[in-house]
C-alpha positions in Angstrom: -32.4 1.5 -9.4 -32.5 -0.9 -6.7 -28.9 -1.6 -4.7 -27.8 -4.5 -3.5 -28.9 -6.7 -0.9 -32.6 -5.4 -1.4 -31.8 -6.1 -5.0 -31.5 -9.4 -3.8 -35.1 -9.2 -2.3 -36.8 -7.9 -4.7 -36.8 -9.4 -8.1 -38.8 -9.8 -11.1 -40.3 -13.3 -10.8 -38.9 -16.2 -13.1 -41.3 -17.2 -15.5 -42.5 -20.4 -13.2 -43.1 -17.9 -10.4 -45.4 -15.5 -12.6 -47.4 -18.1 -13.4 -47.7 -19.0 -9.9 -48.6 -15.5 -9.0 -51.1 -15.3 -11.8 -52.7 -19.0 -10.9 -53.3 -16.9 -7.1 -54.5 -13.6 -8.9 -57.0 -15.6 -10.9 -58.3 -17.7 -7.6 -59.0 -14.3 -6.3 -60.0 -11.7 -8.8 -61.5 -14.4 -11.9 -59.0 -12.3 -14.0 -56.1 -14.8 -15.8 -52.6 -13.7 -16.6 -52.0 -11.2 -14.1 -48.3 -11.3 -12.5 -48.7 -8.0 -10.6 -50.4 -4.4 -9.7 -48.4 -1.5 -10.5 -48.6 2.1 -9.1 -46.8 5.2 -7.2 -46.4 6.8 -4.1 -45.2 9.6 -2.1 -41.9 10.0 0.2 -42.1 13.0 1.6 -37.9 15.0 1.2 -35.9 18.1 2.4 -35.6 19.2 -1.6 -32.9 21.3 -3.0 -33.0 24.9 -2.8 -32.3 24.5 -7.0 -34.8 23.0 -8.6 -37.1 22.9 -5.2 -40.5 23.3 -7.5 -39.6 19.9 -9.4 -39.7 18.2 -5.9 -43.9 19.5 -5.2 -46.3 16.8 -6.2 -49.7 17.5 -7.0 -50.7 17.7 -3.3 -48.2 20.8 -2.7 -45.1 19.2 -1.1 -41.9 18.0 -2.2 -41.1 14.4 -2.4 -39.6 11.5 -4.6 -42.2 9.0 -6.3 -41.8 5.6 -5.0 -43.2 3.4 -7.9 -43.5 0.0 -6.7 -45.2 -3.6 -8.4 -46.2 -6.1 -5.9 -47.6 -9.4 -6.2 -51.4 -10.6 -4.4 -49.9 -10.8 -1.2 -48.3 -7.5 -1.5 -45.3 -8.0 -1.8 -42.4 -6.1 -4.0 -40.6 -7.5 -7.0 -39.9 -3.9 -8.6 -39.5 -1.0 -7.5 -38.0 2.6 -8.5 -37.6 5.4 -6.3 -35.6 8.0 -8.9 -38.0 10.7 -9.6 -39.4 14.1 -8.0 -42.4 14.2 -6.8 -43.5 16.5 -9.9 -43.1 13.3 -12.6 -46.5 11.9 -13.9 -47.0 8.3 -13.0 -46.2 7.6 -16.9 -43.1 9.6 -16.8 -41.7 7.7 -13.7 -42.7 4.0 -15.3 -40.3 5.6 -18.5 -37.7 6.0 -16.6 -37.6 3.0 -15.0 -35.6 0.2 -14.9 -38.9 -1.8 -15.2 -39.8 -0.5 -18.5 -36.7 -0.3 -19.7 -36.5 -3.9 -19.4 -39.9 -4.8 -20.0 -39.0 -7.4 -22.7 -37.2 -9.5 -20.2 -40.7 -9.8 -18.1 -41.8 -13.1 -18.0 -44.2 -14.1 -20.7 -46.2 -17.2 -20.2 -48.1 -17.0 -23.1 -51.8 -18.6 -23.0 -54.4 -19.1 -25.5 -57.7 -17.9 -24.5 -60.7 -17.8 -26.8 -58.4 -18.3 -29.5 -55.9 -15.3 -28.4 -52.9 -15.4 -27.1 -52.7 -13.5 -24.0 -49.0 -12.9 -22.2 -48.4 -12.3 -18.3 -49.7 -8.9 -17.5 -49.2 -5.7 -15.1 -52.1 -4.3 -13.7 -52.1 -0.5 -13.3 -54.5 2.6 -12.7 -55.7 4.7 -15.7 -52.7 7.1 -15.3 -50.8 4.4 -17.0 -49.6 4.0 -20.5 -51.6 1.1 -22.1 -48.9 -1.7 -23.1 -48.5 -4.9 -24.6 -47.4 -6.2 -20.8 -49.3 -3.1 -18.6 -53.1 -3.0 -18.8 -55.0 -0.4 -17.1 -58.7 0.3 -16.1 -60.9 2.5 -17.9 -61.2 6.0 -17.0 -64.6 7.8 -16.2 -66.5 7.9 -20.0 -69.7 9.9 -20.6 -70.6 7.0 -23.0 -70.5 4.4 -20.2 -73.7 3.9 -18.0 -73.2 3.1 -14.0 -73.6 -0.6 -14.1 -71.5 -0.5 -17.5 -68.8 1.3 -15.9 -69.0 -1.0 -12.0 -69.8 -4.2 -13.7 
């Protein structure tokens, strides 16, 4: 969980600012309703001597997963830095304030092509898919190369 002052830098935006920051991710992608981009990271620790194999990510040394959502100019408004480097991306979005509190994210809720289509999270495959977190396809056999870069 995120301490004070940062808390005070980084904060969910209020519904007025995530439609601002999805009017900018639309002028630049052509994709509406997207507030933010979602994924992890490595910080590289001195782990405990108990528990030291919970600390080794996939690449073979021990860290903490920095999970972080920022905005189209790259900037934070969440992040969580509370699990070894061992947690699946899926695992560390659980356990995060962010999902936990997931129904407070703004909704701005716009009809388009007669659905409605709430403020949304972008993140990678590894992902849950959610009714605010969408995520790209992963690699399908059924999918052609211009299907699957178009």
């Amino acid at each position: 969980m995120v301490q004070s002052p940062i808390k005070q830098l980084i904060q969910v935006p209020n519904e007025e600012e995530a439609l601002e920051l999805a009017r900018r991710f639309e002028a630049i992608s052509r994709i509406p309703k997207i507030m933010g981009l979602i994924d992890g990271t490595h910080i590289p620790v001195l782990p405990p001597r108990d528990g030291y194999k919970d600390f080794v990510n996939r690449k073979g040394w021990p860290s903490y997963v920095l999970q972080g959502v920022v905005d189209d100019k790259g900037c934070f408004w969440n992040i969580s830095c509370k699990m070894p480097g061992s947690a699946h991306d899926a695992t560390v979005l659980r356990q995060s304030e962010l999902f936990q509190k997931a129904h407070l994210l703004p909704k701005g809720v716009k009809n388009i092509e007669g659905e409605e289509v709430r403020l949304l999270v972008v993140g990678d495959p590894a992902y849950p898919l959610l009714d605010w977190l969408i995520k790209g396809y992963t690699n399908s056999p059924n999918l052609t190369p211009e299907q699957e870069s178009g």
